[in-house]
N, C-alpha and C positions, 0 to 999 in steps of 0.2 A: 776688322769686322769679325764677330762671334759669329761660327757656321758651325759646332755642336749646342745641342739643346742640352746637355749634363751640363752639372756643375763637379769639380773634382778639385779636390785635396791638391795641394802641389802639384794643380795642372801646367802644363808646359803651353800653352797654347801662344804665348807670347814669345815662345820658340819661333812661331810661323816664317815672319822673315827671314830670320838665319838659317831655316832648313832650306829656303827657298836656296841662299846663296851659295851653300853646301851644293843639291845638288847643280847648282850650275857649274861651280869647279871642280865635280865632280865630273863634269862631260854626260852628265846621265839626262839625254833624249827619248820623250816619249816612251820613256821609263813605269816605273812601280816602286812607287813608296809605301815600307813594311814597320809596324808596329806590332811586337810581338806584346808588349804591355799597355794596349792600347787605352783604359782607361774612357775618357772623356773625347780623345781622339780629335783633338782639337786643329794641331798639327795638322792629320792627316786628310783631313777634311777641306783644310785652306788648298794644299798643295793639290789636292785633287780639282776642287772647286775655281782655284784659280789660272788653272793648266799649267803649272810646275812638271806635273807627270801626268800620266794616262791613266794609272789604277794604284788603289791602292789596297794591304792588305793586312784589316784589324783582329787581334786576337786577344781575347781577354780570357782567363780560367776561372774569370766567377764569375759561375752561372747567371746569376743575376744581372750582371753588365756585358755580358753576351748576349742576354735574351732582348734587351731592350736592341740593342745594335740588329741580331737579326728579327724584331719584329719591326724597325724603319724600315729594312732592306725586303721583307718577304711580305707584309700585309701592314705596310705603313697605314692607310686608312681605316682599319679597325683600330689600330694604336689611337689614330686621332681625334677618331668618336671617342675614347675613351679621357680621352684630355681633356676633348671641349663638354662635355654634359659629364664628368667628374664634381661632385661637389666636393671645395675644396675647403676645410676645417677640421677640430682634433676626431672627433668619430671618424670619420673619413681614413684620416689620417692612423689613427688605431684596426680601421680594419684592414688598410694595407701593410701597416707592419705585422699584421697575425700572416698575411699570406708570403708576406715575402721571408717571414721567422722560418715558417713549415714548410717553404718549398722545399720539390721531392730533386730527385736529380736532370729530369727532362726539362726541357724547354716550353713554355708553353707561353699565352698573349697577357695572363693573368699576371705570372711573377713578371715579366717585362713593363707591364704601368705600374706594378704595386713598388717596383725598384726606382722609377721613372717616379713616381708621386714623390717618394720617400727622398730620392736626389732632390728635386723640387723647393720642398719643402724642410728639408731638414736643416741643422744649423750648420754650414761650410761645406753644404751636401752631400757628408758625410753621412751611410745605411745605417751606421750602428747606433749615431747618437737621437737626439732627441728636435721635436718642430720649432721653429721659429718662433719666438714668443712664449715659449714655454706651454707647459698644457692650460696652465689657467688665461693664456693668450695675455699676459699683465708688460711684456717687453716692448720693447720702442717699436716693434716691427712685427707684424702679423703672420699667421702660417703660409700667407698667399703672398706673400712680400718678393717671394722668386719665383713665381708660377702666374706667368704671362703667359696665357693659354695661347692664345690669337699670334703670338710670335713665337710660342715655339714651335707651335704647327707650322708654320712658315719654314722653319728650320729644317723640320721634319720634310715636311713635302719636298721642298730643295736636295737634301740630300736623296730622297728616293727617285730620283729623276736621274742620278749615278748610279743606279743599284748594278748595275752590265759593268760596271768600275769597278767595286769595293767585294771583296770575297771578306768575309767573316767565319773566326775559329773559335774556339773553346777547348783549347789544347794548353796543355802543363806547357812550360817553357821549353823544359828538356826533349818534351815528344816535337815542340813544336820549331827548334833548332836542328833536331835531326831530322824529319819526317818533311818540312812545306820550307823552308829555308832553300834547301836543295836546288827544289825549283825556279830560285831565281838566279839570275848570273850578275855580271858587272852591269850592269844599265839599272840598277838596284839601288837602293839606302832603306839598311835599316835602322831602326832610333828605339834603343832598348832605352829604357825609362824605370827601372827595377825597383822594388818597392823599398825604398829609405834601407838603410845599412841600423842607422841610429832608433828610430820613431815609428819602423816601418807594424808593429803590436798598434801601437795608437791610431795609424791611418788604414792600413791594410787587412781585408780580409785575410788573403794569401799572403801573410806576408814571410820573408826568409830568415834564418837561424846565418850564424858567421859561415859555417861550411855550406850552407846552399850558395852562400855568396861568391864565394872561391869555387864550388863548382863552375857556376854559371861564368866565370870570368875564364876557367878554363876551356867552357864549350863555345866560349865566342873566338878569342885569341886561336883556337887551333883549327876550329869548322867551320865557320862564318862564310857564304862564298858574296861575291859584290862587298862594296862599300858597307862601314856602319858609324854609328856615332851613340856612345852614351853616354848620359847624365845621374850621377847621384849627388847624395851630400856630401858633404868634405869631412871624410876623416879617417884618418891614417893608414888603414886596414884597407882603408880601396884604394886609395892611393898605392900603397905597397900591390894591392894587385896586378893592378894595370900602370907600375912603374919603365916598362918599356915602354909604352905610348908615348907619343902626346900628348900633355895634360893639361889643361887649363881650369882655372878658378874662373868664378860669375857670378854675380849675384842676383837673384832674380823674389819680385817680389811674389807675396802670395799670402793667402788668409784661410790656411786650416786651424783657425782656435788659436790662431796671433798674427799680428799686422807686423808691417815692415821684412828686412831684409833675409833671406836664407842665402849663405854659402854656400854654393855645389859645384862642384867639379864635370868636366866635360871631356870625355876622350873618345880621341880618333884613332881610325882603325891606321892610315899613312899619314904619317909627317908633312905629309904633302899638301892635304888639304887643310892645315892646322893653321885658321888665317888669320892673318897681324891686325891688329886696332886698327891700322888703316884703311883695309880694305873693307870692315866694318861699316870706320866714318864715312867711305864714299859712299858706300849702298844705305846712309840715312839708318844704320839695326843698332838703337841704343842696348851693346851690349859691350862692356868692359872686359876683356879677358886678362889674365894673371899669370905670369909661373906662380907654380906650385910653391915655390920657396921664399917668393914675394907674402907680406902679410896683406 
């Protein structure tokens, strides 16, 4: 079941299961599951929704996919008027890319639908690219081909019904591994998700140069307190970072601007939880894992 209303780029949401059995080997009771790259938040929205844990806690540092997050959480039903009597076509569609171009640094209800339309509407829900069908609307698929008002309100409203659950950030990674991290202890997971090593110019607003990558893999390995788990693509360079770990290969499908399979790599923070194909196949989570030295 889909319990985010975004559409995202190499979203994980079909992660849901396996996080679910993560944290159960993990022993984490009536816990808090933490996305510091939260994204589409798909994940954390099951594990909340489906009582895996008690709260959870999304951060994202563009503006624009924070604002939409805290306008669910803090005045979801002005959001929702603005879904359902939105008309939705390229004018439409043209005046929300001028406000979400110009948004200033603040948060406000405006850039959160005009980021919200533009996810919607765009082609693999990607901000930067272009509508559905193109502007002359001449494609197999129209600008409203992802914009099912009446169920994402649905979505919407569901989730604000958790709002006493979900604390929402807009904090740089760096500030947000030192600064709100802290605060959680072992009854914890967090699920860094860091924007592509390889692709991350093409999919990511913020996305990282090789040294921001090697930072961030030092400020996890040495400060992280609780449980964590992250996923990139596979390629040499993260590998070599996070070669003490645990490290597992997966392949998981997904369609930002191509179909079929992506490579990516998954590591754990102990050896411990780093769980065999079998215990997968028992818990039904079609997901295959790899050594690293396996092709």
């Amino acid at each position: 079941m889909l319990y985010s209303p975004l559409r995202y780029p190499g979203g994980k949401g079909k992660l849901a299961p396996f996080m679910g059995l993560m944290i159960n080997k993990m022993n984490i009771k009536n816990g808090t599951y933490i996305e510091p790259f939260a994204g589409g938040a798909g994940v954390a929205l099951m594990l909340l929704m489906e009582g895996y844990v008690d709260d959870i806690v999304i951060n994202d540092y563009d503006k624009a996919i924070y604002s939409v997050w805290r306008a669910i959480i803090s005045e979801s039903e002005n959001l929702v008027d603005r879904i359902l009597y939105t008309p939705v076509n390229i004018d439409e569609w043209k005046k929300q890319k001028e406000i979400y171009v110009e948004q200033n640094k603040k948060y406000s209800l405006d850039l959160a639908f005009a980021t919200f339309f533009l996810n919607r509407t765009n082609r693999s829900g990607i901000l930067k690219g272009g509508p559905i069908g193109g502007f002359e609307q001449t494609g197999n698929y129209g600008i409203d081909a992802r914009y099912n008002a009446e169920k994402l309100v649905e979505r919407i409203r569901a989730i604000a019904k958790y709002k006493k659950h979900i604390k929402v950030y807009n904090k740089e990674i760096v500030s947000f591994i030192e600064n709100v991290l802290p605060n959680y202890g072992q009854n914890s997971l967090t699920y860094f998700d860091p924007p592509y090593f390889n692709k991350g110019p093409e999919l990511y607003k913020n996305f990282f140069d090789k040294e921001d990558h090697a930072k961030i893999a030092q400020l996890i390995l040495n400060g992280v307190p609780g449980n964590w788990i992250i996923t990139y693509d596979d390629t040499p360079e993260i590998i070599e970072l996070y070669k003490q770990q645990c490290i597992r290969r997966y392949d998981l499908n997904y369609s930002a601007a191509n179909t079929g399979k992506s490579s990516e790599v998954i590591v754990f923070n102990d050896n411990k939880f780093c769980p065999t194909n079998q215990e997968l196949l028992n818990q039904e989570i079609n997901i295959n894992l790899r050594e690293v030295n396996e092709s």
